[in-house]
N, C-alpha and C positions, 0 to 999 in steps of 0.2 A: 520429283527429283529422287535421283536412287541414288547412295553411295556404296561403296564397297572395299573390305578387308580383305588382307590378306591372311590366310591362319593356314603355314603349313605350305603343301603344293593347291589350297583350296582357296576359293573365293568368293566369299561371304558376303549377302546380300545385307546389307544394313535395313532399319524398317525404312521402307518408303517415304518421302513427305512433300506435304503440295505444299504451293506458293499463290498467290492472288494474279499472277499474271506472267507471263515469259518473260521479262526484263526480270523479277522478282527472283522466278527460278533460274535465271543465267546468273546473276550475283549470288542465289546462293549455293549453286554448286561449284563459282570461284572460292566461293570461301571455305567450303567441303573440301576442297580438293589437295587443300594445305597440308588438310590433319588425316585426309581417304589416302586409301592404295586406287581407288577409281571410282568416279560418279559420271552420271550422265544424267542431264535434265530435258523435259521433252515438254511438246503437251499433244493433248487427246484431246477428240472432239467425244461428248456422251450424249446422245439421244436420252432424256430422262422419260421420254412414253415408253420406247419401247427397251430401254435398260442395252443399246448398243453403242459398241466403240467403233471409233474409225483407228486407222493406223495410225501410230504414233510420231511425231512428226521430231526429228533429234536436235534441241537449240544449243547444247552445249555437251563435250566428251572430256576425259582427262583420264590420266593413268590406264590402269589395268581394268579391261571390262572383258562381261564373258561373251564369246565370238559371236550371238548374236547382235549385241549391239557396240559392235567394233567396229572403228571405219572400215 
């Protein structure tokens, strides 16, 4: 789950944070979304042999995000 600030004409990436499972991260970037100018939560698949990610798959959007992960 990513959220994101507004500071200025800029949009500031908050630290990142996981959740135990995509229901976990859909509530908690409703509840980010209160107090963010824009979050989006996702989930990744990670191969831990070989250290790769698949694409990111988008379960929830809200406010302001930066244009690549805009509808």
């Amino acid at each position: 789950m990513q959220s994101f600030r507004k500071k200025g004409r800029a949009l500031i990436a908050d630290q990142q944070r996981t959740a135990r499972s995509a229901d976990a991260a859909i509530v908690m970037a409703e509840r980010m979304a209160t107090t963010r100018d824009g979050v989006v939560a996702y989930s990744q698949e990670v191969d831990a042999e070989t250290d790769c990610y698949d694409e990111p798959t988008i379960l929830y959007r809200s406010g302001l995000l930066p244009p690549e992960l805009a509808a």
